[in-house]
N, C-alpha and C positions, 0 to 999 in steps of 0.2 A: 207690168208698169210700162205707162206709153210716154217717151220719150219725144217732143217736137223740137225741132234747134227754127227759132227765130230770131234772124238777127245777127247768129251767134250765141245767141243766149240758150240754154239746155232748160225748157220748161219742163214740169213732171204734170202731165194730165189726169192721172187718176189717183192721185194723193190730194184727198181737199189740205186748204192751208188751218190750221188750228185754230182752234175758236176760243181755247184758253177756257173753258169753264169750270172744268176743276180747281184751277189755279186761283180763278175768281172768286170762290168759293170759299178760300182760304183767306185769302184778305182782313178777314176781321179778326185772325189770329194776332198779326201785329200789333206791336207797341204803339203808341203813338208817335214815337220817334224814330221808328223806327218805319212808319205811315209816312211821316215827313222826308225821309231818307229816299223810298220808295221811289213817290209821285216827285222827287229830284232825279232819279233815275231813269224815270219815264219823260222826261222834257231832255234826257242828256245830258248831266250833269256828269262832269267829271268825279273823284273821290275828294279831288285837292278845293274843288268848288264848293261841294256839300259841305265839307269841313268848315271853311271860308264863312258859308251861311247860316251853318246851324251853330256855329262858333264848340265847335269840338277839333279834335284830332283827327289825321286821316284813319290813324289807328283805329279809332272810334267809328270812322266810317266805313272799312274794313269789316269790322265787327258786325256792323248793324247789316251790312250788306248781305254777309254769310248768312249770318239770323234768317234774312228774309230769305236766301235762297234756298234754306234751308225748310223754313214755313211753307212755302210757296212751292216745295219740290220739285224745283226748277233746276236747270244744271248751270244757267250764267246768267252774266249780269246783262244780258242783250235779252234772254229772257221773261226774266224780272222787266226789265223794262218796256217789253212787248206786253206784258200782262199791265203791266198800269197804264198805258196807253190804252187798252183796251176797258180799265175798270174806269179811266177817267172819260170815254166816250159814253159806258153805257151808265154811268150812275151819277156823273157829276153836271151840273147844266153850264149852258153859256153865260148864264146870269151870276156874275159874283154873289155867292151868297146864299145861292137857291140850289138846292138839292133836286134834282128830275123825279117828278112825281111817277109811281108805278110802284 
């Protein structure tokens, strides 16, 4: 492993960064609310926000959260939310409404 310091910063050069496609893969395992909970995670949402939105308990968000880490056999919720960032670039469009053809 090649270690560069720029900056300050400790980059790792011969580790590519994840591409998540396992994780991706699993996506359609979810609930729907639990889909909803997700792509909340992935914009940043707090538990106390989600709650707020989906009009549940944090408890409930809690819940769903584990759920999905568990689906997704992810180990956090930074994660989780690295994987739906990524599921929301490659399959969701800019066009409200319109799903990315492929």
């Amino acid at each position: 492993m090649t270690v560069s310091d720029r900056g300050g910063l400790a980059v790792v050069l011969d580790n590519p960064a994840p591409n998540w496609a396992r994780e991706l893969e699993r996506v359609p395992l979810l609930s729907a609310r639990e889909g909803e909970t997700f792509a909340l995670l992935g914009a940043g949402w707090s538990n106390r926000r989600i709650a707020l939105r989906l009009q549940v308990t944090e408890r409930t968000v809690k819940a769903h959260v584990a759920s999905i880490l568990a689906k997704l056999q992810v180990e956090s919720r930074l994660q989780a939310g690295l994987v739906a960032l990524s599921y929301r670039h490659l399959y969701q469009s800019t066009v409200p409404g319109r799903a990315v053809a492929g």
